[in-house]
C-alpha positions as CSV (number, residue, x, y, z in Angstrom):
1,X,25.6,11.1,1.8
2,X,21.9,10.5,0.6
3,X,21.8,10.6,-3.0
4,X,19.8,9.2,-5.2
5,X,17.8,5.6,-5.2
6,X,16.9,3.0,-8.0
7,X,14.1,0.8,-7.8
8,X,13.7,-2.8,-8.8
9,X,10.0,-4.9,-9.2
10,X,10.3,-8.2,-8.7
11,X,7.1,-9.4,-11.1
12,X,6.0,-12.8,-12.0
13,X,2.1,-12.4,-13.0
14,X,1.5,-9.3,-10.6
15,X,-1.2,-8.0,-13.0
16,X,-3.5,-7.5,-9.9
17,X,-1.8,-5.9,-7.7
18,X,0.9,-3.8,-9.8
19,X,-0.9,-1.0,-10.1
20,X,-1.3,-0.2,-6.4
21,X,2.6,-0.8,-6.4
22,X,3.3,1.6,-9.3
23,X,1.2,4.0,-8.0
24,X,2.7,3.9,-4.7
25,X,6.2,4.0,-6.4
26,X,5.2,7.4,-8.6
27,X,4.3,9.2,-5.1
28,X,7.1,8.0,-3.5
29,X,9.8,8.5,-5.7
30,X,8.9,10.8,-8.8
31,X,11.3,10.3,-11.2
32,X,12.9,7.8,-10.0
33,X,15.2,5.1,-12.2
34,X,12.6,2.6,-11.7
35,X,13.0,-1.7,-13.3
36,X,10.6,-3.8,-13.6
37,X,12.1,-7.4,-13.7
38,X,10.2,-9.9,-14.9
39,X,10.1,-13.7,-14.8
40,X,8.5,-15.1,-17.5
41,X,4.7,-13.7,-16.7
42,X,1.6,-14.3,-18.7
43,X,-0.4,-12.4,-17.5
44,X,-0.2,-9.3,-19.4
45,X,1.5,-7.4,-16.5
46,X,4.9,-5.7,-17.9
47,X,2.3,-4.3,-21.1
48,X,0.2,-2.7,-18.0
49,X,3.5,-1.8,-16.0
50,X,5.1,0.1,-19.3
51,X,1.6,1.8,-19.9
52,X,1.2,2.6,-16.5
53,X,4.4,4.1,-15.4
54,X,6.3,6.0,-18.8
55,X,9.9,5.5,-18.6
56,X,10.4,2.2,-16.4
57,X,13.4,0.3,-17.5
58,X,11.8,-3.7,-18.2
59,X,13.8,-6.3,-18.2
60,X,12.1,-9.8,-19.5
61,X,14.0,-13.0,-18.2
62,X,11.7,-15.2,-20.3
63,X,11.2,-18.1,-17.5
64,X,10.4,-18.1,-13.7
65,X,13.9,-17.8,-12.4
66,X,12.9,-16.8,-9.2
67,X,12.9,-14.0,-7.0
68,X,16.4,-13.9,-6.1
69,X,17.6,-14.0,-10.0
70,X,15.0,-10.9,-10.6
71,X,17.0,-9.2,-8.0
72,X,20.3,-9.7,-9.0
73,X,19.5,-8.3,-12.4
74,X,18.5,-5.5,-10.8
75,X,20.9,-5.0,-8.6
76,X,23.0,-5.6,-11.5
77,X,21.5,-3.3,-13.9
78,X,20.9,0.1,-11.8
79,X,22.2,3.9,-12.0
80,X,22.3,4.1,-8.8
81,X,24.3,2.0,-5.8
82,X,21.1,2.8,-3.6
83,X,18.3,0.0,-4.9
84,X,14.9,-0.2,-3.1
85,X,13.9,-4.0,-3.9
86,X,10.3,-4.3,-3.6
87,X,7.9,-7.2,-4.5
88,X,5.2,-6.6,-6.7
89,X,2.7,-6.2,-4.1
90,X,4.4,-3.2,-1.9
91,X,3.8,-0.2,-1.3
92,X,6.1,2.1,0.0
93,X,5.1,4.4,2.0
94,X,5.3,8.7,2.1
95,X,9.2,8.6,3.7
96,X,9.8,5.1,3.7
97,X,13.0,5.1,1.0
98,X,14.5,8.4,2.7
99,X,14.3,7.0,6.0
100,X,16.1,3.7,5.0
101,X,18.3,5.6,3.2
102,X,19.6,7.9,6.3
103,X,19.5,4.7,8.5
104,X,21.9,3.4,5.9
105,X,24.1,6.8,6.0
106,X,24.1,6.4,9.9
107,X,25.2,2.9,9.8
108,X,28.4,2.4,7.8
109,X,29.1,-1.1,8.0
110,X,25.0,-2.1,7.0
111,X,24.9,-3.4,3.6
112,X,20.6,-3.6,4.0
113,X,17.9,-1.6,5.6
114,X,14.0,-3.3,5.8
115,X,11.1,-0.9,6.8
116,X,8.3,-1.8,9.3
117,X,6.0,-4.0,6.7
118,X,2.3,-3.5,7.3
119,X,-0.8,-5.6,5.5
120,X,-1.9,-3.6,3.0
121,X,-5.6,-5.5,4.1
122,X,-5.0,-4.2,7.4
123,X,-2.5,-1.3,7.9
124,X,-2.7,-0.9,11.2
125,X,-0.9,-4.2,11.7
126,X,2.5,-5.4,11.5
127,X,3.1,-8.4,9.3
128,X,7.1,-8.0,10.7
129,X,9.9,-5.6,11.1
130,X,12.6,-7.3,10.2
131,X,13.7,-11.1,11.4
132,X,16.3,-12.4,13.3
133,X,18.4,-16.2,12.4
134,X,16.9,-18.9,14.7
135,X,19.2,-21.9,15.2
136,X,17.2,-24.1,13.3
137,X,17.5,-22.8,10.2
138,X,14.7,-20.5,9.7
139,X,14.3,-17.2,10.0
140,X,12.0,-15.6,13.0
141,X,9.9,-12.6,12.0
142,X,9.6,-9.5,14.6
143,X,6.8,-7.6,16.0
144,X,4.8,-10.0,13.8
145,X,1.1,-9.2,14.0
146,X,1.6,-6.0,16.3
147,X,-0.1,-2.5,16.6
148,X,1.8,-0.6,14.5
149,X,1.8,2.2,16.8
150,X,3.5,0.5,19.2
151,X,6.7,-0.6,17.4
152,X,9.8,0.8,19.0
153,X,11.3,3.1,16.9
154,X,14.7,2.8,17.2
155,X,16.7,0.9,14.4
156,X,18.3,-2.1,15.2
157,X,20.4,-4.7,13.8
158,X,19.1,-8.0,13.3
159,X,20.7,-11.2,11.4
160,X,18.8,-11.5,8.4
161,X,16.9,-10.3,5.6
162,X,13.4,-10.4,4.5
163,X,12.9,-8.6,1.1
164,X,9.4,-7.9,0.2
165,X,10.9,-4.1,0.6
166,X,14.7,-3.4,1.0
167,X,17.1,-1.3,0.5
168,X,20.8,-2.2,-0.2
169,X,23.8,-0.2,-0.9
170,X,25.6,-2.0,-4.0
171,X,28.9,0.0,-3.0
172,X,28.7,-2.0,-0.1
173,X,28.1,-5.3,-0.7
174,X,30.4,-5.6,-3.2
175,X,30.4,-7.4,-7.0
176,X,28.7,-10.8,-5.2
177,X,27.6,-13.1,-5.1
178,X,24.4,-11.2,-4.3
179,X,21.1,-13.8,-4.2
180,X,21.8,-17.0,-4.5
181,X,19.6,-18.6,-7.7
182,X,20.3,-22.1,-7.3
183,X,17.5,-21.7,-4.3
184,X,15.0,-20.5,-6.5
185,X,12.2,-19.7,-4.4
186,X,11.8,-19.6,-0.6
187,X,14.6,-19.1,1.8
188,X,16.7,-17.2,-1.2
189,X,16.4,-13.9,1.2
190,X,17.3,-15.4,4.4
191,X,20.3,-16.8,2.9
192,X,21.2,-13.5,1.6
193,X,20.8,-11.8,5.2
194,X,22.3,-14.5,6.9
195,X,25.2,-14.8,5.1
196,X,25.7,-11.2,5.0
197,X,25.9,-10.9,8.4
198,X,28.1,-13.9,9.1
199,X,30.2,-12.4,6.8
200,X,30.7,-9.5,9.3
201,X,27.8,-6.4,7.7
202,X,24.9,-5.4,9.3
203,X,21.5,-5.8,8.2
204,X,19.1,-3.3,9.9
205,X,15.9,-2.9,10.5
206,X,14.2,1.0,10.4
207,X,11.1,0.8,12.0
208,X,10.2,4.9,10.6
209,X,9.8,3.7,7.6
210,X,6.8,1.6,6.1
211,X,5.4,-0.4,3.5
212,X,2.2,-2.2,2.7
213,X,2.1,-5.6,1.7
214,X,0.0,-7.6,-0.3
215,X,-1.2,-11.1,-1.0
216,X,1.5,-12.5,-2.1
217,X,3.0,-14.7,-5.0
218,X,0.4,-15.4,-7.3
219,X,0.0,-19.5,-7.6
220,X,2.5,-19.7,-4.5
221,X,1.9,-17.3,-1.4
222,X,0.1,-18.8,1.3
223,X,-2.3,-15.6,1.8
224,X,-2.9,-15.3,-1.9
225,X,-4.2,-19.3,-2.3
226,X,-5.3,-20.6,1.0
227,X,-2.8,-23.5,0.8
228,X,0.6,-24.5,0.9
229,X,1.2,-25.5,-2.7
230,X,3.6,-27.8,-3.7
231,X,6.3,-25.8,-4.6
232,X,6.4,-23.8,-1.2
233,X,6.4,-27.1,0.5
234,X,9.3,-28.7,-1.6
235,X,11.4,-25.7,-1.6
236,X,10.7,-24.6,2.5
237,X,12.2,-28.7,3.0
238,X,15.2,-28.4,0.7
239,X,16.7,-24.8,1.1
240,X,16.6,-25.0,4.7
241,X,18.7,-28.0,4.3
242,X,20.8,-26.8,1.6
243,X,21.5,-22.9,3.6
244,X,22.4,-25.0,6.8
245,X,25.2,-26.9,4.7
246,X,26.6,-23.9,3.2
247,X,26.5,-21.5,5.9
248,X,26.8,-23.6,9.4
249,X,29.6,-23.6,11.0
250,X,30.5,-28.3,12.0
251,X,30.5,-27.0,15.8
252,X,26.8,-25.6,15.3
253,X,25.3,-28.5,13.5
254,X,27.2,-31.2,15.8
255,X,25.8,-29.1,19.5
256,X,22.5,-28.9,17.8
257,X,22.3,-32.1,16.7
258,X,19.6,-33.3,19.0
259,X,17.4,-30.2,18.4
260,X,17.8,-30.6,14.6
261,X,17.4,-34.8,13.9
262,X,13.8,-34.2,16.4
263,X,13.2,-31.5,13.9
264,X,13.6,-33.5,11.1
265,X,11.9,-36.6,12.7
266,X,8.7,-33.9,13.6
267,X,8.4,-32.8,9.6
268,X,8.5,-36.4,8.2
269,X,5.3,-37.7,10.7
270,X,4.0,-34.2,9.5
271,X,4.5,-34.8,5.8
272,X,3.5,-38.4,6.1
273,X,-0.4,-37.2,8.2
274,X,-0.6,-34.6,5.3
275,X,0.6,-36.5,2.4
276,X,3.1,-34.4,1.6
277,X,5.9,-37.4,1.7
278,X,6.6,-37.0,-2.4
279,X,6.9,-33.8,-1.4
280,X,9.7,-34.4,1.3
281,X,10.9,-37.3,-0.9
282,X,11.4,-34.4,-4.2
283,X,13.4,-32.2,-1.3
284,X,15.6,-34.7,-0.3
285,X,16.5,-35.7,-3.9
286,X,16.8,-32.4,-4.5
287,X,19.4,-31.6,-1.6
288,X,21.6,-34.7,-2.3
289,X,22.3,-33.4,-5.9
290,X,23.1,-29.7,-4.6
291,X,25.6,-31.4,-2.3
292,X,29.0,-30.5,-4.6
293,X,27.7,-27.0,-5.3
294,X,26.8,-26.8,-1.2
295,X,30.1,-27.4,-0.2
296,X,31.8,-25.4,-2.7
297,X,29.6,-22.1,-1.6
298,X,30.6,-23.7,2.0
299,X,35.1,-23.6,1.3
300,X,34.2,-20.1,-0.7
301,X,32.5,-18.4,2.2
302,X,34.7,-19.8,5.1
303,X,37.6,-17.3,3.7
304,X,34.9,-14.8,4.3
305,X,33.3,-15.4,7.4
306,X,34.1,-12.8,9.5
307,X,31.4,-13.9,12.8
308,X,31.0,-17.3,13.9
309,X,27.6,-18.8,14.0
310,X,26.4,-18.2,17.7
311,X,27.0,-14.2,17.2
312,X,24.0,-14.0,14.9
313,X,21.9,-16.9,15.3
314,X,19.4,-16.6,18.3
315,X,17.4,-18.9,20.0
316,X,13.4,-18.8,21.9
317,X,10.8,-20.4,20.3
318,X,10.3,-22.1,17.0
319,X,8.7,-19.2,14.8
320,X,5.7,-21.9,13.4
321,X,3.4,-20.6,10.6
322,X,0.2,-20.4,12.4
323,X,-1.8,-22.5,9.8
324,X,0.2,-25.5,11.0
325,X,-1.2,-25.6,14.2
326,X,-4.8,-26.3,13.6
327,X,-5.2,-29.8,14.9
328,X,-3.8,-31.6,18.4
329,X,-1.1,-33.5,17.0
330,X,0.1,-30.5,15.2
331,X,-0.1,-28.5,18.7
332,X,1.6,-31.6,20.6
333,X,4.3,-31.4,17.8
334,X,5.0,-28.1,18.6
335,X,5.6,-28.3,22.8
336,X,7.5,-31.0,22.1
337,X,10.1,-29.0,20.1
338,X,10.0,-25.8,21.7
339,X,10.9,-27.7,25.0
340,X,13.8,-29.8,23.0
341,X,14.9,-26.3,21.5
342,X,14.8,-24.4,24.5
343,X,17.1,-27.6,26.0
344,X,19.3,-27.9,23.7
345,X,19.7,-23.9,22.9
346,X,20.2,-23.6,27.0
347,X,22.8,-26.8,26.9
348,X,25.2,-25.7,23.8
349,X,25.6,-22.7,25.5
350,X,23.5,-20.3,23.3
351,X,23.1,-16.5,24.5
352,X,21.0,-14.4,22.2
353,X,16.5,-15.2,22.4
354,X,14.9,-14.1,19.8
């Protein structure tokens, strides 16, 4: 069943590390129907993309839509129904597309297939393979920070998506809704995966195949600046929020209650020790006025839901960015949750760890 594959670039000012990906794109798929889709850069990357790489298909949205509007165009806009997603700082590796592709042929009812992803700075290493749907809203990376030669090989399902590298079969998943571009940046992939698989597809991961990933988002990653910027900070806050009101089933939100409000209560002392509280103030604003479009995703997905929430979303502990747990009340923070998670996970009745 294995035919061919499109490619889309996601790009927004990529300039430094484009030409690793391109390169990696040529060797990997020569003569591929490759896109570049760009959001608004200014950094004279899509005039080094066109010169590098004769023949890719650019297509200029003129502003920073975010990632998962780059990706709908071109989902949207390739021959093929196979598309290989990457971020502009991935490199696929010698096998990686055919191997997602034949996981994809081998699995009927996956929509999504994520390689192993490796740091480009340190290959050896897994960054993750794949993630699964915690309870609280986020999604938990696997195998993070791993020998790579010890990842199991076998492919396996998991309940959501991360997309620096992905491959999805449009023939599957239908005419969308596809990414969801009112989230702009930041939880617009877990979203995706989650709702996919509430929705009763599988999203898998194929550990056999690999990519190298870079630094990041220019002016937003976390590895690329050192910091949490402003914009990861607001968006992190709100689209958790706002994915929990469109895809949560009343049951899970009202048995995870307690877990969730301590949560909450956790983020606002740390916002308030960091100054971040505009920050927290911007995302609640933010949420309120995505409430009518929340709970009209919410009625349009209930007639599609084909798994209920405790099928997919798994428990264990909260998967905490390491750079927030640098100082004692940040480490207190976190026992203190992972014992009310564990609690109230054990207490609602919750099966699956992470």
């Amino acid at each position: 069943m294995s035919g061919p594959v499109s490619l889309g670039i996601v790009n927004y000012n990529g300039r430094t590390y484009l030409p690793d990906t391109l390169e990696a794109v040529r060797r990997a798929a020569p003569g591929a129907d490759v896109m570049l889709v760009d959001n608004g850069s200014d950094d004279g990357s899509v005039a080094l993309a066109r010169a590098q790489l004769p023949g890719l298909r650019v297509f200029e949205l003129g502003e920073n839509r975010g990632p998962g509007a780059a990706r709908n165009v071109a989902v949207r806009e390739a021959a093929h129904d196979r598309v290989l997603l990457l971020d502009n700082d991935v490199e696929p590796q010698s096998g990686c597309i055919e191997a997602l592709a034949e996981a994809l042929d081998a699995h009927p009812c996956a929509v999504a297939a994520m390689p192993a992803v490796l740091y480009a700075r340190a290959p050896e290493t897994v960054q993750y393979a794949g993630a699964e749907a915690h309870f609280m809203g986020v999604s938990a990376p696997l195998a993070s920070d791993t020998a790579a030669a010890l990842l199991e090989p076998s492919v396996r399902v998991v309940g959501t998506a991360i997309t620096c590298c992905m491959l999805v079969d449009r023939a599957r998943l239908g005419s969308g809704p596809w990414f969801d571009e009112r989230l702009f940046f930041h939880f617009e992939d877990h979203e995706f995966g989650l709702r996919l698989s509430l929705a009763g597809f599988d999203v898998i991961v194929v550990p056999a195949a690999r990519c190298l990933h870079g630094a990041g988002t220019a002016g937003l990653s976390l590895r690329e600046t050192g910091r949490f910027t402003p914009t990861r900070i607001r968006y992190t806050i709100r689209n958790r929020w706002v994915t929990m009101l469109m895809l949560y089933q009343k049951r899970t939100l009202l048995r995870f209650a307690p877990a969730l409000l301590a949560f909450e209560i956790v983020q606002l002392v740390g916002a308030a020790a960091k100054g971040w509280v505009g920050h927290w103030v911007w995302a609640g604003a933010s949420a309120v006025s995505l409430i009518p479009y929340a709970l009209r995703r919410r009625a349009s997905f209930r007639r599609i839901r084909r798994r209920a929430d405790l099928e997919v979303l798994v428990g264990g502990p909260f998967p905490y960015n390491p750079a927030m747990q640098r100082t004692p009340l940040e480490h207190a923070a976190r026992r203190f949750l992972d014992r009310m998670i564990a609690l109230n996970w054990r207490l609602a009745g919750g099966r699956r760890p992470a």
